[in-house]
C-alpha positions in Angstrom: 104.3 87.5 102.4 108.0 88.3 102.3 109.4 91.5 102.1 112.1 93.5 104.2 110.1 95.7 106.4 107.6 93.4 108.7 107.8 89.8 109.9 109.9 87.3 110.7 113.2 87.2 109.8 114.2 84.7 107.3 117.9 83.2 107.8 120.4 83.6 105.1 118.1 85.4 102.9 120.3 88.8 103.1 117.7 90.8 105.4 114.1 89.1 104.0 111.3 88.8 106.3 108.3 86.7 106.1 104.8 87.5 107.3 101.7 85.4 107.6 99.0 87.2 106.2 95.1 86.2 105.9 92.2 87.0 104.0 88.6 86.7 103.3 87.4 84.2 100.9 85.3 85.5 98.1 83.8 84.9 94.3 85.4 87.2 92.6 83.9 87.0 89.4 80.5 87.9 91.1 82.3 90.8 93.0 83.7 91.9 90.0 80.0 92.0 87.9 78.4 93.7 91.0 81.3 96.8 90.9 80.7 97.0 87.0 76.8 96.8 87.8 77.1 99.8 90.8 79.6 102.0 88.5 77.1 101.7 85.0 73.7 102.5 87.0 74.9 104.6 90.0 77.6 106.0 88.7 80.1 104.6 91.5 83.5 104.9 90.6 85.5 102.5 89.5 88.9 100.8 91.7 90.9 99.4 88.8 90.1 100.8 85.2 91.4 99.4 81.8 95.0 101.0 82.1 95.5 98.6 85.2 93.8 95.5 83.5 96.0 95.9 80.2 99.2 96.2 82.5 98.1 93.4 84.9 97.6 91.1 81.2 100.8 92.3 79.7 102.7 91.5 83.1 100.8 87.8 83.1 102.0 87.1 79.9 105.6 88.1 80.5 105.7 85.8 83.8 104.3 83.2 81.5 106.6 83.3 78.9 109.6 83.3 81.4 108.3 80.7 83.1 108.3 78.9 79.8 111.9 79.7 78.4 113.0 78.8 82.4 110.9 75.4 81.9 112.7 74.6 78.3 116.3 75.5 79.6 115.9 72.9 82.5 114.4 70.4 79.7 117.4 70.9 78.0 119.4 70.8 80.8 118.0 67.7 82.0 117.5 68.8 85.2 113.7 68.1 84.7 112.0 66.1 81.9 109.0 67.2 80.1 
């Protein structure tokens, strides 16, 4: 992870740190049925509700479409070929 408050300090990056960070490997997919499962029948409450998921989509797309318009200028460019 980089950031400026914990880590390593990152050389010429104006004050950036980096730090390792680990974590358990998992299927999601199943994790997220099981949460929807436990919050429908016992009423467990839920960690990330639609609000979050429309704002996590909307802020995918926007990467991906800069991502795109970066990918087309350097096409044009030349500095990379399609």
């Amino acid at each position: 992870m980089i950031g400026r408050k914990r880590g390593l300090p990152l050389p010429g990056t104006g004050g950036f740190r980096r730090e390792a960070l680990k974590w358990k490997d998992c299927d999601c997919l199943a994790a997220e049925h099981d949460a929807f499962a436990a919050s429908c029948l016992d009423g467990v409450p839920i960690l990330v509700d639609a609000e979050a998921g429309i704002r996590a989509l909307d802020a995918a797309i926007r990467v991906k479409a800069s991502m795109d318009a970066s990918r087309k200028t350097m096409e044009l460019s030349g500095l990379i070929t399609g």
